[in-house]
N, CA, C, O and CB atoms as a CASP TS submission, in Angstrom:
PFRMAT TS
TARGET T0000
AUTHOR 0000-0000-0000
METHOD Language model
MODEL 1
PARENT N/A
ATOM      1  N   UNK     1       0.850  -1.169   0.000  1.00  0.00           N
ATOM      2  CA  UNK     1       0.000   0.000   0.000  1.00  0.00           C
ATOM      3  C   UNK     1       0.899   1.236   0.000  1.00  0.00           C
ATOM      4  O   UNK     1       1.915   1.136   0.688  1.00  0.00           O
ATOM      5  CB  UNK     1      -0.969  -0.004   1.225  1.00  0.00           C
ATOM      6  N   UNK     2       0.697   2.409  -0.667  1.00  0.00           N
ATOM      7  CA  UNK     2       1.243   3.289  -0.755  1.00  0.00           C
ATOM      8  C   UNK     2       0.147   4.480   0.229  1.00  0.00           C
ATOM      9  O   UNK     2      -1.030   4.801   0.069  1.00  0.00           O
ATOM     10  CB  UNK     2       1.580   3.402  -2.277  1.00  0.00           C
ATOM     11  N   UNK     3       1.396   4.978   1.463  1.00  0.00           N
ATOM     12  CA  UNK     3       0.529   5.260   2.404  1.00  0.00           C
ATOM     13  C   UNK     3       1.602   7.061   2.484  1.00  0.00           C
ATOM     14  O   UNK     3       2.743   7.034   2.022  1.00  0.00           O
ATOM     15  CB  UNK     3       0.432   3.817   3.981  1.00  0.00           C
ATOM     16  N   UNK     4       1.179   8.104   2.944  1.00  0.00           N
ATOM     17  CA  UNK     4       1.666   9.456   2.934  1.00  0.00           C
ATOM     18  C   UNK     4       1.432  10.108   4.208  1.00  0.00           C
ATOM     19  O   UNK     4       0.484  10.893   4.243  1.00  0.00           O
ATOM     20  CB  UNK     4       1.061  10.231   1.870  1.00  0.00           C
ATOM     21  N   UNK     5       2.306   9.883   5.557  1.00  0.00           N
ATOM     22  CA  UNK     5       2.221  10.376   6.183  1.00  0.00           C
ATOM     23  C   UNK     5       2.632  11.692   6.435  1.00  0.00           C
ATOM     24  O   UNK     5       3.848  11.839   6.563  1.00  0.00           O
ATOM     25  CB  UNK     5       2.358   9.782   6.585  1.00  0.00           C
ATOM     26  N   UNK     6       1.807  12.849   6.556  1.00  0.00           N
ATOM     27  CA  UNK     6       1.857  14.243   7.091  1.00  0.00           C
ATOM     28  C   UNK     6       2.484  14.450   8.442  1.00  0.00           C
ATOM     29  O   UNK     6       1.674  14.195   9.333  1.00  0.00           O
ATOM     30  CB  UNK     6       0.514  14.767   7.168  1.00  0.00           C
ATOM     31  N   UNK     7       3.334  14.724   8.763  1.00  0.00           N
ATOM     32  CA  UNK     7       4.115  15.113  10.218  1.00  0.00           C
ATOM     33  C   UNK     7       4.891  13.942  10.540  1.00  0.00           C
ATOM     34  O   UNK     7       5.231  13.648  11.686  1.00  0.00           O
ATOM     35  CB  UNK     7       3.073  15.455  11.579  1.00  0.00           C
ATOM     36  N   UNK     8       5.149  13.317   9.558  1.00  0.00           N
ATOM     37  CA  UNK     8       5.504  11.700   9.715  1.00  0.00           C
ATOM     38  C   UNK     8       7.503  11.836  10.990  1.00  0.00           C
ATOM     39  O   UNK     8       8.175  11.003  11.598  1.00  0.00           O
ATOM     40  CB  UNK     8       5.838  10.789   7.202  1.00  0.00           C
ATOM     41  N   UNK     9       7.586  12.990  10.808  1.00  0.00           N
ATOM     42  CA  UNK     9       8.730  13.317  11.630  1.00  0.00           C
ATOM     43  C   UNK     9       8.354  13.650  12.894  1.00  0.00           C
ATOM     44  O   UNK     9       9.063  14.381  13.586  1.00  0.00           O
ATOM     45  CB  UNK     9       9.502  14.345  11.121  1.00  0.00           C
ATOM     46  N   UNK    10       7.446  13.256  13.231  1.00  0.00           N
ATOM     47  CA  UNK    10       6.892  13.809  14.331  1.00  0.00           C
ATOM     48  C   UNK    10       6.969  12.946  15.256  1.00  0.00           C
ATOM     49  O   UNK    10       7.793  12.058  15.038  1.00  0.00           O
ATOM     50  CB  UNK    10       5.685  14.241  14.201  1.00  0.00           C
ATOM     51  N   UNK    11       6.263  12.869  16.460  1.00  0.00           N
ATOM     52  CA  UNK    11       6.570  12.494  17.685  1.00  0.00           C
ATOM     53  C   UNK    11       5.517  10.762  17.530  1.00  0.00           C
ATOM     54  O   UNK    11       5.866   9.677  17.995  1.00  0.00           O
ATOM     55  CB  UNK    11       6.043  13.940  19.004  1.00  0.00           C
ATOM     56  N   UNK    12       4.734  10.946  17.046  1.00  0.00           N
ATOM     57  CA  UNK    12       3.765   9.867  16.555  1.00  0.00           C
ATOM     58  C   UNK    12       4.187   9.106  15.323  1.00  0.00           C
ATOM     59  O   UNK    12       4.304   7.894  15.138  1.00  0.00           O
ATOM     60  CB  UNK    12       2.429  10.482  16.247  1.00  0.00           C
ATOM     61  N   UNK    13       4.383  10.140  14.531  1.00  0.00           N
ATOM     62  CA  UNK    13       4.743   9.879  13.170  1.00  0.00           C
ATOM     63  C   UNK    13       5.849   8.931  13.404  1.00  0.00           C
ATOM     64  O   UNK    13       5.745   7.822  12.880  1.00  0.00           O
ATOM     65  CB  UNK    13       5.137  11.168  12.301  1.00  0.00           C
ATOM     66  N   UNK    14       7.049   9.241  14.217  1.00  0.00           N
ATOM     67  CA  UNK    14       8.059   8.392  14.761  1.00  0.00           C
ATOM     68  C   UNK    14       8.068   6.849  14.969  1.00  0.00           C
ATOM     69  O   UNK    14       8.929   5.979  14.843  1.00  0.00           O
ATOM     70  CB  UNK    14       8.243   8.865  15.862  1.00  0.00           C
ATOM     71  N   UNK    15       6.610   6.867  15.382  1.00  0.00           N
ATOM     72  CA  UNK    15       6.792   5.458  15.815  1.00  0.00           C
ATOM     73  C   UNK    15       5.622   4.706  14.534  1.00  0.00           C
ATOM     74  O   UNK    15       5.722   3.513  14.246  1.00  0.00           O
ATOM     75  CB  UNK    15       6.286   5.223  17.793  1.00  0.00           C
ATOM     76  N   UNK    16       4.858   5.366  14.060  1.00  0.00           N
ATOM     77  CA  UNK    16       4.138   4.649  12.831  1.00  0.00           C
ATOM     78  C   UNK    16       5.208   4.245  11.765  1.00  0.00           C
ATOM     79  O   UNK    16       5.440   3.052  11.571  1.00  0.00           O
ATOM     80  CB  UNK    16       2.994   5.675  12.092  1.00  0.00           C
ATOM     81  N   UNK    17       5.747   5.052  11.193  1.00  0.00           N
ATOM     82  CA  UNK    17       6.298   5.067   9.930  1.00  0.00           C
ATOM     83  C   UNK    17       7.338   3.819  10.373  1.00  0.00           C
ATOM     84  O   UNK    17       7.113   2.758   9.790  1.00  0.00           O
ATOM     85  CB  UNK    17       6.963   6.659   9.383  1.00  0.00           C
ATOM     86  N   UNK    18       7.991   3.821  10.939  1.00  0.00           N
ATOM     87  CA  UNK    18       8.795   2.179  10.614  1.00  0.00           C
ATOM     88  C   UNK    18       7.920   1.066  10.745  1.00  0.00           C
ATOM     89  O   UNK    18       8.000   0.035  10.076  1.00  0.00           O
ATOM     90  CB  UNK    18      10.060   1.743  11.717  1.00  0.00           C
ATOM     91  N   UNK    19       6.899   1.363  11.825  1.00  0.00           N
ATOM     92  CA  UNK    19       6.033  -0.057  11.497  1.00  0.00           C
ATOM     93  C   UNK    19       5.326   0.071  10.523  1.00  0.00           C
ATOM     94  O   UNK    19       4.471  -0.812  10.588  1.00  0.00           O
ATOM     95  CB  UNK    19       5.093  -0.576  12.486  1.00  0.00           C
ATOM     96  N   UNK    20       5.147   0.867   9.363  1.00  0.00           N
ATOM     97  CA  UNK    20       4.440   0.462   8.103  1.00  0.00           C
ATOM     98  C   UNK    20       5.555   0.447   7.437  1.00  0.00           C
ATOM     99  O   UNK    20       5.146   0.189   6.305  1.00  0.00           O
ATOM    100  CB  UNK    20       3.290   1.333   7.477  1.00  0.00           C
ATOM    101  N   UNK    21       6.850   0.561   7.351  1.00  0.00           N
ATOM    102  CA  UNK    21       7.612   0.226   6.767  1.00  0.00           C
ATOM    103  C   UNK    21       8.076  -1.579   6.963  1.00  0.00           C
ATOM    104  O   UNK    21       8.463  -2.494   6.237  1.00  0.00           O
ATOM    105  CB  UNK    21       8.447   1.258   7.039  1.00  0.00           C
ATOM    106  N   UNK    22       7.856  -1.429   7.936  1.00  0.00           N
ATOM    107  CA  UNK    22       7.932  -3.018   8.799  1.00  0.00           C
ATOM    108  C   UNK    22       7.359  -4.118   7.887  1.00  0.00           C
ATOM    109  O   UNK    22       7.837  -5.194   7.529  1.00  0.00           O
ATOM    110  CB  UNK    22       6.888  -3.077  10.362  1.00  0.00           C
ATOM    111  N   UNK    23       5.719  -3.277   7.518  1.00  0.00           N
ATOM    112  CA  UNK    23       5.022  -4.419   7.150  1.00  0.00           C
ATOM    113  C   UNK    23       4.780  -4.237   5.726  1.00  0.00           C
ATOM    114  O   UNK    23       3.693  -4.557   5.246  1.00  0.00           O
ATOM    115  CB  UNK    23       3.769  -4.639   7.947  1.00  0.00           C
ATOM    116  N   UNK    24       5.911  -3.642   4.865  1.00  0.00           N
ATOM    117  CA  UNK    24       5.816  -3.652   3.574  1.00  0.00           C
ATOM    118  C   UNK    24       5.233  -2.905   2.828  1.00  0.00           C
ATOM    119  O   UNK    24       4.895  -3.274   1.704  1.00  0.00           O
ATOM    120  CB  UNK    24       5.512  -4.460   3.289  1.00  0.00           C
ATOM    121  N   UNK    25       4.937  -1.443   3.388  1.00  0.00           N
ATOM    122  CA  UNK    25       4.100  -0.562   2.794  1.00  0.00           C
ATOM    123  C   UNK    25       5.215   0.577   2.153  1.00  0.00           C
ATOM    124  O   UNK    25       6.404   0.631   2.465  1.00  0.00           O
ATOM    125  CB  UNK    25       2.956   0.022   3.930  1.00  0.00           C
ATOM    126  N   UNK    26       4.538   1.441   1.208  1.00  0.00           N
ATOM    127  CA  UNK    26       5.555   2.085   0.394  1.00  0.00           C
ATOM    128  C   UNK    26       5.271   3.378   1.411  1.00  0.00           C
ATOM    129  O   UNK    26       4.051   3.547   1.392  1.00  0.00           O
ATOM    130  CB  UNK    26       5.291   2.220  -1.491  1.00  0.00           C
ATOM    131  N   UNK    27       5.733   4.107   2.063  1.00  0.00           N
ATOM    132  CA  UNK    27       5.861   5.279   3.007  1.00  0.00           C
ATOM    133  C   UNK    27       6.344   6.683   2.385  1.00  0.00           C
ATOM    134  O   UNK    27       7.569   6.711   2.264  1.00  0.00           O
ATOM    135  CB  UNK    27       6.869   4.873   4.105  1.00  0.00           C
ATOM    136  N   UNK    28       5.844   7.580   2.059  1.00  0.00           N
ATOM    137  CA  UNK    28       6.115   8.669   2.345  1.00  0.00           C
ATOM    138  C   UNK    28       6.039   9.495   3.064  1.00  0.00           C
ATOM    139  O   UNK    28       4.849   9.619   3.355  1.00  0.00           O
ATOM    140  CB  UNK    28       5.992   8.967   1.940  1.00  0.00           C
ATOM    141  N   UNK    29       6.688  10.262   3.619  1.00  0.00           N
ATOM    142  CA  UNK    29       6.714  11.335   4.518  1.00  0.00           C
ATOM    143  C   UNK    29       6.810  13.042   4.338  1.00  0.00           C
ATOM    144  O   UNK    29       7.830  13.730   4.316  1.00  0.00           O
ATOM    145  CB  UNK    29       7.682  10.969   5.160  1.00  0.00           C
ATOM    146  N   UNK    30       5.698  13.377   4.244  1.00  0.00           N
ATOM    147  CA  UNK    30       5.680  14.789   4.140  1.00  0.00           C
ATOM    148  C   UNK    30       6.571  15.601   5.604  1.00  0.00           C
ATOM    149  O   UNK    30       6.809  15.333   6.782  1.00  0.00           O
ATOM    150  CB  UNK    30       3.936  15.190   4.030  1.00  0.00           C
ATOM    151  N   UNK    31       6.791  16.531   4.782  1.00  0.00           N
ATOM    152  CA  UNK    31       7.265  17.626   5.681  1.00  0.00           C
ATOM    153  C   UNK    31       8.142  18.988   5.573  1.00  0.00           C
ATOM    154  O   UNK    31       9.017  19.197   4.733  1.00  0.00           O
ATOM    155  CB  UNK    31       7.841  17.023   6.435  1.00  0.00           C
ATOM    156  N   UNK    32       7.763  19.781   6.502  1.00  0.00           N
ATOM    157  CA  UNK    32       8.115  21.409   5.655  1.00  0.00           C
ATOM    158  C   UNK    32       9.611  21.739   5.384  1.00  0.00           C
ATOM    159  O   UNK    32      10.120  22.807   5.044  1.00  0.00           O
ATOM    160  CB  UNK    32       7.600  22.838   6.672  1.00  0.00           C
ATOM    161  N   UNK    33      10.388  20.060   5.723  1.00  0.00           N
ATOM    162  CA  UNK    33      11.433  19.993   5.048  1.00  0.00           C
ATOM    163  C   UNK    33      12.420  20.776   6.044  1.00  0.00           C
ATOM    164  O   UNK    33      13.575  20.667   5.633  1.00  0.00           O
ATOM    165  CB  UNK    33      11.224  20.527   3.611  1.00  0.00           C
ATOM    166  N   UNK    34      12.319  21.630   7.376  1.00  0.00           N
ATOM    167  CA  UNK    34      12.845  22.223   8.264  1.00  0.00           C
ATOM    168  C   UNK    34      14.332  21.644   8.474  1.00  0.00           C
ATOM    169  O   UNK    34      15.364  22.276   8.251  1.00  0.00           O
ATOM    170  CB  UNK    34      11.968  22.169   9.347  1.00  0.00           C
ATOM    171  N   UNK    35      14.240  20.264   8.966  1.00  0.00           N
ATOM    172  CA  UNK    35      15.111  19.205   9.633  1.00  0.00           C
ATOM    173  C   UNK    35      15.044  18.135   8.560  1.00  0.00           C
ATOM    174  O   UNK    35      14.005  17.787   8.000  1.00  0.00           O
ATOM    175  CB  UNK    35      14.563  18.663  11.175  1.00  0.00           C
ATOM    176  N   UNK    36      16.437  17.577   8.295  1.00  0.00           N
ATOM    177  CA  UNK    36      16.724  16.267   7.695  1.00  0.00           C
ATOM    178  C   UNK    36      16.975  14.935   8.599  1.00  0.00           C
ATOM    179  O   UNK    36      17.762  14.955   9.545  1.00  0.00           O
ATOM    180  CB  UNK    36      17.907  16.482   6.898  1.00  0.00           C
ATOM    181  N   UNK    37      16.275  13.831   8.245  1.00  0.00           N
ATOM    182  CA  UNK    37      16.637  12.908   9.015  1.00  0.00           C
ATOM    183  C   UNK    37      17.548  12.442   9.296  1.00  0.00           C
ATOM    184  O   UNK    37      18.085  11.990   8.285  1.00  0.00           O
ATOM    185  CB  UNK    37      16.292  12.287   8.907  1.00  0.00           C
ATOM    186  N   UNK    38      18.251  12.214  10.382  1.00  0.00           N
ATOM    187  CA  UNK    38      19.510  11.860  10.436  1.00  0.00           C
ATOM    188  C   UNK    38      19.748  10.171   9.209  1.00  0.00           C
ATOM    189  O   UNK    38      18.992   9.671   8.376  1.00  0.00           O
ATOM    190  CB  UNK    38      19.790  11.664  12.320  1.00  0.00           C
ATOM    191  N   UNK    39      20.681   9.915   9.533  1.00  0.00           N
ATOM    192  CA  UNK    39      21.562   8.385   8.918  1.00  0.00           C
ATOM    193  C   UNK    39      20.730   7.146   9.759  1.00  0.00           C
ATOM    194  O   UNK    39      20.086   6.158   9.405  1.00  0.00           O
ATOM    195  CB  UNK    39      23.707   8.319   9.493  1.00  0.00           C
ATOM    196  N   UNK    40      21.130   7.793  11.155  1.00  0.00           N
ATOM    197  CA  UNK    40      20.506   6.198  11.518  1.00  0.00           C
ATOM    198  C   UNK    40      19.017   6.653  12.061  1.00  0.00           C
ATOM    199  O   UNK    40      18.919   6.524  13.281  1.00  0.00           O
ATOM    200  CB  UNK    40      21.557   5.163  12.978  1.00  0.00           C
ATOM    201  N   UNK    41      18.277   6.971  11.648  1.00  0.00           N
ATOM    202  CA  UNK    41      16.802   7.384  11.875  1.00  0.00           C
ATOM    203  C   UNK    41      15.747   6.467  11.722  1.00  0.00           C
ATOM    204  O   UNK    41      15.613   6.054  10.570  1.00  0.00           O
ATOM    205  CB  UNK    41      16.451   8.386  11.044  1.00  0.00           C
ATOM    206  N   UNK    42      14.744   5.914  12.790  1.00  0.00           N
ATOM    207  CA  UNK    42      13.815   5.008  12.252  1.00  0.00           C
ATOM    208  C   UNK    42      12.685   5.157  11.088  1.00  0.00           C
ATOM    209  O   UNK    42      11.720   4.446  10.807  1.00  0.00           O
ATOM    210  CB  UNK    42      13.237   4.690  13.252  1.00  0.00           C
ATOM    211  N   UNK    43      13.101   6.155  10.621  1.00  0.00           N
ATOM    212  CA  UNK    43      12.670   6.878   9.271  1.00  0.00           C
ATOM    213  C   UNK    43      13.276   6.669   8.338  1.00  0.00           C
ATOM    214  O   UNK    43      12.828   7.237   7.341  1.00  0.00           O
ATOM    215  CB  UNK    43      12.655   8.112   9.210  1.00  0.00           C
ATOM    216  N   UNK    44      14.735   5.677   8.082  1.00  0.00           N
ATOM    217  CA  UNK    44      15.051   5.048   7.025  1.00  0.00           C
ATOM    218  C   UNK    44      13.991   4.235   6.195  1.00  0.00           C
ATOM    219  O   UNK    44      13.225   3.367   6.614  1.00  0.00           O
ATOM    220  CB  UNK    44      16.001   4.325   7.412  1.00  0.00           C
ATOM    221  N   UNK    45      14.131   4.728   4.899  1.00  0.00           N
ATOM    222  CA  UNK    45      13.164   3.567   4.255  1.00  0.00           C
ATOM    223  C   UNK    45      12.222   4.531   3.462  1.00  0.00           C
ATOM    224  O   UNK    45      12.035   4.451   2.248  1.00  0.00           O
ATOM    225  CB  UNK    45      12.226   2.479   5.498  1.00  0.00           C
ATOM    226  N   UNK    46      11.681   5.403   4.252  1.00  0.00           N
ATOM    227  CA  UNK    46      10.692   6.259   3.367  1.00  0.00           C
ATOM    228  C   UNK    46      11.528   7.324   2.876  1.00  0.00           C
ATOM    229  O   UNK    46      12.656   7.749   3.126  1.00  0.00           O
ATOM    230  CB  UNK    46       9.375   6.884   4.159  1.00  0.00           C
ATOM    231  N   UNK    47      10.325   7.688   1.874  1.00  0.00           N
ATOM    232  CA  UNK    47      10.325   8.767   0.722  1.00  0.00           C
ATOM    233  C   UNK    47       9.865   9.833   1.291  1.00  0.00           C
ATOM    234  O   UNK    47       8.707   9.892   1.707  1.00  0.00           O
ATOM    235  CB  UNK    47       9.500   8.495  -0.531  1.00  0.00           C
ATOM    236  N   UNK    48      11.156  11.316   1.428  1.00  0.00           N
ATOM    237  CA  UNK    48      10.194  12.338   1.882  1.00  0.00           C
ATOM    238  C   UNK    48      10.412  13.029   1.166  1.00  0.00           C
ATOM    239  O   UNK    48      11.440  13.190   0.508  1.00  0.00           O
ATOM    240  CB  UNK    48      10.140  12.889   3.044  1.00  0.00           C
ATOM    241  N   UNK    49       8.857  13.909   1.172  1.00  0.00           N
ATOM    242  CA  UNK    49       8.263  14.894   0.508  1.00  0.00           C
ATOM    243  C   UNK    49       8.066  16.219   0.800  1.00  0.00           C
ATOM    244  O   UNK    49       7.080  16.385   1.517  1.00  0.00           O
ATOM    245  CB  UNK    49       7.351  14.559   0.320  1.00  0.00           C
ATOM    246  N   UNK    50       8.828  17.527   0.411  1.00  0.00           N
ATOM    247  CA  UNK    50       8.598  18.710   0.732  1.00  0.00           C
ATOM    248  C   UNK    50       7.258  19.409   0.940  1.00  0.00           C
ATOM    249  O   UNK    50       6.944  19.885  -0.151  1.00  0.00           O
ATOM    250  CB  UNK    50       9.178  19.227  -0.028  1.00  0.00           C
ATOM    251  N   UNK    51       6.439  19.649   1.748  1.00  0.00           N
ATOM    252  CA  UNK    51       5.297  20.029   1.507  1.00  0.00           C
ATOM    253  C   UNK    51       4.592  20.731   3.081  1.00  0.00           C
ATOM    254  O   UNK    51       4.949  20.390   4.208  1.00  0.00           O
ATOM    255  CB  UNK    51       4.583  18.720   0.829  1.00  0.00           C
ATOM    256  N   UNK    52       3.460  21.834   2.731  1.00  0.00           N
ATOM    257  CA  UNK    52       2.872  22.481   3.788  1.00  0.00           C
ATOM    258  C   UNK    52       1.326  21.710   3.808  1.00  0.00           C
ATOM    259  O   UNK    52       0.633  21.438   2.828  1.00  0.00           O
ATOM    260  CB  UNK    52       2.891  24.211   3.530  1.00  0.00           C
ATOM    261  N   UNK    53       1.006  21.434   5.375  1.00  0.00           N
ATOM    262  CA  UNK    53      -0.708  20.784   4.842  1.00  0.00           C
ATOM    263  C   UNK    53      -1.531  22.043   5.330  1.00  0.00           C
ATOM    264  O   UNK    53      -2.754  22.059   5.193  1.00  0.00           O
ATOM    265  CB  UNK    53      -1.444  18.991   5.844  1.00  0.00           C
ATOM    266  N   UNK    54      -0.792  23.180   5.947  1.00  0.00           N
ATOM    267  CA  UNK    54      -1.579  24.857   5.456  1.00  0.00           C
ATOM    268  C   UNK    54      -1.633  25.239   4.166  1.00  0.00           C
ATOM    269  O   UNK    54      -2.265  26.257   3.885  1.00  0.00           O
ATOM    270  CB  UNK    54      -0.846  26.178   5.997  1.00  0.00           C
ATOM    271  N   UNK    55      -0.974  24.484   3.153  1.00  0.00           N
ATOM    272  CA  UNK    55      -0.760  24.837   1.623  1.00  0.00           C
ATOM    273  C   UNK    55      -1.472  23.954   0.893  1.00  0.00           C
ATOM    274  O   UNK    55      -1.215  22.810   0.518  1.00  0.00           O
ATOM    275  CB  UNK    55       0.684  24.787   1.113  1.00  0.00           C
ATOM    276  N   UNK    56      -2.691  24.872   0.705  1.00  0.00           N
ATOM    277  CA  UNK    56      -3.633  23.422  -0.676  1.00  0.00           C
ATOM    278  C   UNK    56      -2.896  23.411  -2.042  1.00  0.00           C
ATOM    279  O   UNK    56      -2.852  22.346  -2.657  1.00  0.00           O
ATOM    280  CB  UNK    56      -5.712  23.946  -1.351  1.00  0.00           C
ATOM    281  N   UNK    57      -2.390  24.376  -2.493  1.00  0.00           N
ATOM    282  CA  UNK    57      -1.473  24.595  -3.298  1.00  0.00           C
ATOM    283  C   UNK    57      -0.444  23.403  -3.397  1.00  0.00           C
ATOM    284  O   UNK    57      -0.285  22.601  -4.318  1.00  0.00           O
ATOM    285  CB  UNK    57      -0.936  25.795  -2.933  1.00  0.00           C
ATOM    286  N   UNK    58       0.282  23.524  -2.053  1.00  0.00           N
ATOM    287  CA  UNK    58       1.077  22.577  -1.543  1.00  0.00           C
ATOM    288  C   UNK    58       0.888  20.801  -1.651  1.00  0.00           C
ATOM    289  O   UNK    58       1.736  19.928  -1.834  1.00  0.00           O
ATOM    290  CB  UNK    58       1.042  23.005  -0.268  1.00  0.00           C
ATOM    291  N   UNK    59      -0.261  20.737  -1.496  1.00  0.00           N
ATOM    292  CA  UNK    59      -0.803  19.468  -1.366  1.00  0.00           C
ATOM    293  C   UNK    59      -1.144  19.266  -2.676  1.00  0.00           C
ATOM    294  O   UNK    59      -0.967  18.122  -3.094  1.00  0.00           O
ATOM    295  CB  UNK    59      -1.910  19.297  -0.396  1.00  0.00           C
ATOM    296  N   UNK    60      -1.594  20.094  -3.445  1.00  0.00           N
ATOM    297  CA  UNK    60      -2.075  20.026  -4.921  1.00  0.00           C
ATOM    298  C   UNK    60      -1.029  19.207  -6.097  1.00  0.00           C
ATOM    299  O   UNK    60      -1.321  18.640  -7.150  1.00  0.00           O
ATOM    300  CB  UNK    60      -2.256  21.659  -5.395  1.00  0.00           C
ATOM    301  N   UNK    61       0.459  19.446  -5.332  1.00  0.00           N
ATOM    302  CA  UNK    61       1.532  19.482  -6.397  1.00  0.00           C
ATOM    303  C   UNK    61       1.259  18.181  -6.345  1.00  0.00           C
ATOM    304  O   UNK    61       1.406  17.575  -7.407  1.00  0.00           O
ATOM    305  CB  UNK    61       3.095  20.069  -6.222  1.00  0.00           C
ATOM    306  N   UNK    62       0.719  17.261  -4.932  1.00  0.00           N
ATOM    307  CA  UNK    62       1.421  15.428  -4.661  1.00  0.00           C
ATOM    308  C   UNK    62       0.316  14.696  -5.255  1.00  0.00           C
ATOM    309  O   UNK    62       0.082  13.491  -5.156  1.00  0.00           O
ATOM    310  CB  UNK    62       1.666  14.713  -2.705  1.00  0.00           C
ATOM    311  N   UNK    63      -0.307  15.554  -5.863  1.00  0.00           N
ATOM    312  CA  UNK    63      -1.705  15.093  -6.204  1.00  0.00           C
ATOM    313  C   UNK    63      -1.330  13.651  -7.588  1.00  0.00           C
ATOM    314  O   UNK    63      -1.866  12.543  -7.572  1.00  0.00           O
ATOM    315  CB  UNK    63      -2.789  16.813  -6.925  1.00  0.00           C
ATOM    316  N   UNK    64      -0.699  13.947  -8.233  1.00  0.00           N
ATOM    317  CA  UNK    64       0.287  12.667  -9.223  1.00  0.00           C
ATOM    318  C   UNK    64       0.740  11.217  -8.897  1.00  0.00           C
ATOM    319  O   UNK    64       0.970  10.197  -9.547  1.00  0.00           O
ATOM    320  CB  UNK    64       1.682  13.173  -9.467  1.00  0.00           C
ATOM    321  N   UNK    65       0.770  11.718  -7.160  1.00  0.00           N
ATOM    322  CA  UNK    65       1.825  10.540  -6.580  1.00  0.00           C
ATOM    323  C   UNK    65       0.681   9.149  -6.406  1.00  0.00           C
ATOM    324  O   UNK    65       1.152   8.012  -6.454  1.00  0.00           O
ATOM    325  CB  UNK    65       2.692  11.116  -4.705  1.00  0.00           C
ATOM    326  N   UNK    66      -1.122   9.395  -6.165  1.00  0.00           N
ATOM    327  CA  UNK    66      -1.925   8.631  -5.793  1.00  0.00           C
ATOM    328  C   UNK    66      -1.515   7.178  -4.538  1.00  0.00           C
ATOM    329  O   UNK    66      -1.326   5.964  -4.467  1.00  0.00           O
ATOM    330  CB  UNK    66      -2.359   8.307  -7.123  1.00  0.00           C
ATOM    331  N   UNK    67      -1.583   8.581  -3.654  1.00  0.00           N
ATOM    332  CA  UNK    67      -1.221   7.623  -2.494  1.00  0.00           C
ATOM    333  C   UNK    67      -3.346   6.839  -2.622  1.00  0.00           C
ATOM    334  O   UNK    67      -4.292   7.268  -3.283  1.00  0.00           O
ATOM    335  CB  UNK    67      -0.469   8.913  -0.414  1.00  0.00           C
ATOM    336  N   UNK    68      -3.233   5.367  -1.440  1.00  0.00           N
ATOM    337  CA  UNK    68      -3.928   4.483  -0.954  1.00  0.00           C
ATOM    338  C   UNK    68      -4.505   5.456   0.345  1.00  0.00           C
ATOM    339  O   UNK    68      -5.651   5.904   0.299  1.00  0.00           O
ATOM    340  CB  UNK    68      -3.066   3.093  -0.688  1.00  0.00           C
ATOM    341  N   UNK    69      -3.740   5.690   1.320  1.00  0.00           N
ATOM    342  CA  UNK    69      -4.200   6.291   2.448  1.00  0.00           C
ATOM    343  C   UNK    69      -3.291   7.394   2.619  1.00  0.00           C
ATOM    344  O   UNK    69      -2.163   7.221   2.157  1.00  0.00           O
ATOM    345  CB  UNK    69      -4.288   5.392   3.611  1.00  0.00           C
ATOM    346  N   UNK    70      -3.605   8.787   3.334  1.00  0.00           N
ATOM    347  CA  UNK    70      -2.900   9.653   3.752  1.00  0.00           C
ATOM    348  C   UNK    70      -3.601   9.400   5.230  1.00  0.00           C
ATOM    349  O   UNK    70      -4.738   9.028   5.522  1.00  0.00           O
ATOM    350  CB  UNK    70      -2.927  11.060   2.941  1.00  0.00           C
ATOM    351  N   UNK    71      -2.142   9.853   6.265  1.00  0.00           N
ATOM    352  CA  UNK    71      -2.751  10.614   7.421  1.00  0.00           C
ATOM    353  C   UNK    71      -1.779  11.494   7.945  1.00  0.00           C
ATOM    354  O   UNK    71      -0.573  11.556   7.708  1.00  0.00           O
ATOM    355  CB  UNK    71      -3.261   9.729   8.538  1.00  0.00           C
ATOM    356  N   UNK    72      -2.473  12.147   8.674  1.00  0.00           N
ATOM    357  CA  UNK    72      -2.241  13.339   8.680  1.00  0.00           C
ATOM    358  C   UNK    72      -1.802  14.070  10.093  1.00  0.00           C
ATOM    359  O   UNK    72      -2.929  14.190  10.573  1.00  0.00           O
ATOM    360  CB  UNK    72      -3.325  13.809   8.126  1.00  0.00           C
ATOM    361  N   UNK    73      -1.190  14.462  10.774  1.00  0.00           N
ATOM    362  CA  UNK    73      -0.423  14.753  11.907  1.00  0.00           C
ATOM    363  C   UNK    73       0.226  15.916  12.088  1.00  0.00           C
ATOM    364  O   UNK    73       1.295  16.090  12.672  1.00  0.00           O
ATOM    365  CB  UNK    73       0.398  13.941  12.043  1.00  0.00           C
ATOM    366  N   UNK    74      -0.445  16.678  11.578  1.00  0.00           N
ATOM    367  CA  UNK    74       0.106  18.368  11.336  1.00  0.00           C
ATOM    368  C   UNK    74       0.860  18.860  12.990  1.00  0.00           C
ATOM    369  O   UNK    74       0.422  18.330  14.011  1.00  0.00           O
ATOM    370  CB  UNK    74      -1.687  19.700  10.889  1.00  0.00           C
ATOM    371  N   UNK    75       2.032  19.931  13.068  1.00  0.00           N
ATOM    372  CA  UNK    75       2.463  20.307  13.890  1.00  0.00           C
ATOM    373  C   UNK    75       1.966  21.158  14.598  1.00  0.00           C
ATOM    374  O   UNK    75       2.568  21.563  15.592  1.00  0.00           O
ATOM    375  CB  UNK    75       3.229  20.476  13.651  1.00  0.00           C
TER
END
């Protein structure tokens, strides 16, 4: 499943995103791109994506990518 987590750097986001990486899902991770994940980050694995979810604009661009599920975890 191709799944797009919003705030996926986040404090929640932290602990989802490797377990859907865990279980074979394609992961992206939005985010306003502030901070890079480190090397050894349990955020290895996903695809991140520059983006504001205050920006419909923003959200408009990922509109191509046809994620399965988004969620969403804004800061």
């Amino acid at each position: 499943m191709k799944v797009f987590v919003i705030g996926g750097t986040g404090h929640v986001g932290s602990f989802l995103v490797p377990m859907l990486l865990n279980q074979g899902h394609e992961v992206f991770v939005g985010s306003r791109g502030k901070t890079a994940p480190r090397e050894d980050s349990p955020l290895k694995g996903a695809q991140f994506v520059t983006c504001n979810s205050n920006s419909l604009e923003s959200l408009q661009a990922l509109r191509d990518y046809r994620f399965d599920v988004v969620v969403d975890f804004p800061g």
